[in-house]
Phi, psi and omega in degrees: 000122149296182206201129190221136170249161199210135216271125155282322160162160228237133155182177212265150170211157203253125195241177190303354181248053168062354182264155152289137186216146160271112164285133162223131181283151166229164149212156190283129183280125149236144154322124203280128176336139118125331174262189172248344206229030215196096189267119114235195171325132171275318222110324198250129192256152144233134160261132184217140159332151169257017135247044182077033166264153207282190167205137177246150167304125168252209153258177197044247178279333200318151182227159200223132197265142209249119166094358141244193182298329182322126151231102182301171185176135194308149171250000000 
């Protein structure tokens, strides 16, 4: 399946390691079968540093900067 993300909106947060970081929220686009061009909504939200490292959901709000220590939380 293909797959477009398509940014909902962006803001700043603060990790444990004392840095300011940008999130940008997505939700995933998939390719309508059958069409060449015609996306829609999956369902599926994603989050990533803007500079493409992913985030996993932790708790409450907390995001986890993914493959390190890091945690983040809306600033």
């Amino acid at each position: 399946m293909d797959i477009r993300l398509h940014l909902l909106e962006s803001f700043a947060a603060t990790g444990t390691d004392g840095r300011r970081y940008k999130v940008c929220a997505y939700e995933r686009l998939g390719l309508v079968p059958g069409s060449d061009d015609v996306w829609e909504p999956t369902g599926v939200a994603e989050y990533r540093l803007d500079d493409g490292r992913r985030l996993e959901a932790g708790q409450g709000d907390a995001m986890l900067v993914a493959g390190s220590d890091v945690v983040l939380t809306r600033a």
